[in-house]
C-alpha positions as CSV (number, residue, x, y, z in Angstrom):
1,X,0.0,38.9,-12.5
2,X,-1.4,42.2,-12.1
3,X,-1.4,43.0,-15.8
4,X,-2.2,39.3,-17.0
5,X,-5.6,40.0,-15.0
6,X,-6.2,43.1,-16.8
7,X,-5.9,41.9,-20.2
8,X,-8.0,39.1,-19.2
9,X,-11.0,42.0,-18.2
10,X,-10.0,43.2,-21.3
11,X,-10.5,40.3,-23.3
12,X,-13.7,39.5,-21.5
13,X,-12.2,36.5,-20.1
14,X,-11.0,37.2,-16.5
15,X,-12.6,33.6,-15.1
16,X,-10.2,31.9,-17.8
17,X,-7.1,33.0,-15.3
18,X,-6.2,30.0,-13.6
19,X,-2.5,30.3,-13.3
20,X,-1.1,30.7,-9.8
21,X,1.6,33.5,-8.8
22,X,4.4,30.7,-8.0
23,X,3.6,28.7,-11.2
24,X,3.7,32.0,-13.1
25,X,7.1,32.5,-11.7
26,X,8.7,29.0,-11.8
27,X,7.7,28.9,-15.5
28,X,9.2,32.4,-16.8
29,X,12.4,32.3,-14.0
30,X,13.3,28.7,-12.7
31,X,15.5,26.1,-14.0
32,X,13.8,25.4,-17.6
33,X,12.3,28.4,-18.2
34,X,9.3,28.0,-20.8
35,X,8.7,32.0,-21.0
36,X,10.5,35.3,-21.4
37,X,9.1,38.6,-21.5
38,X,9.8,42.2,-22.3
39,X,8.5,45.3,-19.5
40,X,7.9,48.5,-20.0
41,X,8.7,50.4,-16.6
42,X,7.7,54.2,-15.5
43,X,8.6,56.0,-12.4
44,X,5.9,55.2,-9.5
45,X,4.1,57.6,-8.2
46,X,3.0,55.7,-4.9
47,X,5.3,56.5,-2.1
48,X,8.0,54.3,-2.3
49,X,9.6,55.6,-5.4
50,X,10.2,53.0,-7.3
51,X,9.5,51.6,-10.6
52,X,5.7,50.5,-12.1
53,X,5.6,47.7,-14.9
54,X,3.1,49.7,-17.3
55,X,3.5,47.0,-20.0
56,X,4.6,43.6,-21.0
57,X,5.2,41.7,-23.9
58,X,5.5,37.8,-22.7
59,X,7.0,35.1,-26.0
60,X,8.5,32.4,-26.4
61,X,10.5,30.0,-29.4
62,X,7.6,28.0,-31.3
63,X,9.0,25.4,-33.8
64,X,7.3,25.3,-37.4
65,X,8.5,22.1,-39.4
66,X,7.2,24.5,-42.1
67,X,9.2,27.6,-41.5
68,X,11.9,26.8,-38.4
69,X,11.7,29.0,-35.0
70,X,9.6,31.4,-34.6
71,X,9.2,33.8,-31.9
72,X,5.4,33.2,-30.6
73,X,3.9,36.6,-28.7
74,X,1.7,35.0,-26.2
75,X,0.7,38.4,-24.5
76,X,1.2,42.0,-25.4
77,X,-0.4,44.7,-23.2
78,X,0.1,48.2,-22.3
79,X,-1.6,49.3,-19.3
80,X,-5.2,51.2,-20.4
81,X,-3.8,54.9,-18.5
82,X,-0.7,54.2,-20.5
83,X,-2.0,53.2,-24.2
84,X,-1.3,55.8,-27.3
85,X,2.4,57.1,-25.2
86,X,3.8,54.3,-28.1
87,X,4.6,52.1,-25.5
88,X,3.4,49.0,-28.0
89,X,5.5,50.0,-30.8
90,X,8.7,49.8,-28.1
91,X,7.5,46.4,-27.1
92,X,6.7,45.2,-30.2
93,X,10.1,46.6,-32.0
94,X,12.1,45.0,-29.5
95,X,10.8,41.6,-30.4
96,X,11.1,42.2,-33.6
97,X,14.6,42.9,-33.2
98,X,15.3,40.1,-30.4
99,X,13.9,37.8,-33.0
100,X,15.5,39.2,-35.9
101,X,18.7,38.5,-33.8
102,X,18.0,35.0,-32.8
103,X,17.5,34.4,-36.3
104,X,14.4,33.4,-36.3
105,X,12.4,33.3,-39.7
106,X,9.4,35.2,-38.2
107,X,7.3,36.1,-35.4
108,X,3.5,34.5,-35.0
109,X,0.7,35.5,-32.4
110,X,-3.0,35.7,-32.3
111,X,-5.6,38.6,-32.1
112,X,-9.2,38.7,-30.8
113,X,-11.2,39.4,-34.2
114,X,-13.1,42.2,-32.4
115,X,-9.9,44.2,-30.8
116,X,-10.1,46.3,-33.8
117,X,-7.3,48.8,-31.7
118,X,-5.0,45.8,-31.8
119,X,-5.8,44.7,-35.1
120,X,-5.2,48.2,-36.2
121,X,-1.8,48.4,-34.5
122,X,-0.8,44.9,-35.5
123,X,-1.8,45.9,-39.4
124,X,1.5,49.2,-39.3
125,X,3.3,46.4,-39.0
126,X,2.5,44.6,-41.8
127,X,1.3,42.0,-40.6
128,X,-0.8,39.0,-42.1
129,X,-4.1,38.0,-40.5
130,X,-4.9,35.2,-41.3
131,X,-8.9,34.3,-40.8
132,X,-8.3,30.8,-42.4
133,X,-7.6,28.9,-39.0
134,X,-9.4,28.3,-36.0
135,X,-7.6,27.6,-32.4
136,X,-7.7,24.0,-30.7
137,X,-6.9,23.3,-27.1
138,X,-7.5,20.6,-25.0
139,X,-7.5,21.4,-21.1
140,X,-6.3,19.0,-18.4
């Protein structure tokens, strides 16, 4: 939850938040889990040792009647002290290859038009960016 709220301040969008921890959880780890994610983990340097999450890459299977499944990256973030190490490019290979493996025919995900750094990462890649759609939601 941690890094979903920083990539929310990063976005400029921190009041848009409004999952809770134990929805977050039950979602991505109970019964019928709608999410899966990838971590990127580094030694801690607090005092207990252990392991910090530094990054995150959170997906899940979208259906195209067009194109068949498709991985969809909701959420891609590196942590700011830990951006340029190529952190990204671990994440982002990794679902390439978990799709790849799944055969899926492609992966699918959104960028902010002004995160040129992401834009610029996303465009190594290959990637098409697509201008041509606008998003739609309706909130409940």
């Amino acid at each position: 939850m941690q890094l979903i709220h920083e990539l929310a301040l990063y976005e400029k969008a921190p009041e848009q938040v409004t999952v809770d921890y134990d929805h977050f959880v039950e979602s991505g780890f109970g019964p019928n889990p709608v999410w899966a994610a990838y971590v990127a983990e580094t030694a801690s340097l607090s005092e207990d040792n252990g392991l910090e999450v530094i990054g995150f890459a959170l997906y899940y299977t979208r259906y195209s009647t067009w194109k068949g499944q498709r991985l969809y990256l909701e959420d891609l973030l590196v942590t700011e002290c830990m951006r340029g190490k190529g952190i990204g490019k671990l994440l982002m290979d990794k679902l390439i290859d978990h799709a790849r493996e799944h055969h899926f025919s492609g992966m699918v995900w959104q960028v902010l038009e002004w995160n040129e750094p992401a834009i610029a990462f996303y465009k190594r890649y290959k990637a098409d960016i697509d201008a041509g759609w606008l998003n739609c939601s309706i909130n409940f």
